[in-house]
C-alpha positions, 0 to 999 in steps of 0.5 A, a space after each residue: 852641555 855634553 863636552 868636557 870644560 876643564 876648569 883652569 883651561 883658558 879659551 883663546 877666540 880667533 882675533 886674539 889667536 891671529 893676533 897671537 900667531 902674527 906674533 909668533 906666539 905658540 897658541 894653545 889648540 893650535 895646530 901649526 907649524 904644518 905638521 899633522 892634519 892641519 894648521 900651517 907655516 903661512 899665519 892666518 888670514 883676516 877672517 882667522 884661517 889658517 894660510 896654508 900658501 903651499 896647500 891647495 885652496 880650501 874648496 868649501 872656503 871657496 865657495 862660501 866663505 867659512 870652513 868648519 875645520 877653521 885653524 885645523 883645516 890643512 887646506 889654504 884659505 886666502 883672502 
């Protein structure tokens, strides 16, 4: 594999990182909060986007339901 996996780095996968962020917990990786590129202050949908309420709707998301950008995306994906 050609990226770099640190041993003693925990991975988070999106249900438990949603579940984590509804809790107010600060997630690894995650980039809320709405400072920087991306993340937000609106949690994160069903789906694991971020809610971003005062961003505009993520045109990709839009059209076919996914965003490669998923938690880093600045852009708002609503439900």
């Amino acid at each position: 594999c050609r990226f770099n996996h640190p041993e003693g780095i925990a991975t988070v996968d999106a249900a438990d990182a949603a579940a984590m962020a509804a809790m107010g917990d600060v997630v690894s990786g995650f980039k809320g909060g709405g400072k920087g590129k991306g993340g937000g202050s609106g949690g994160m949908n069903s789906a694991g986007y971020t809610l971003n309420p005062e961003q505009q709707d993520c045109p990709f998301f839009m059209k076919t339901g996914t965003c490669k950008f998923a938690t880093t995306c600045r852009f708002n994906h609503p439900e």
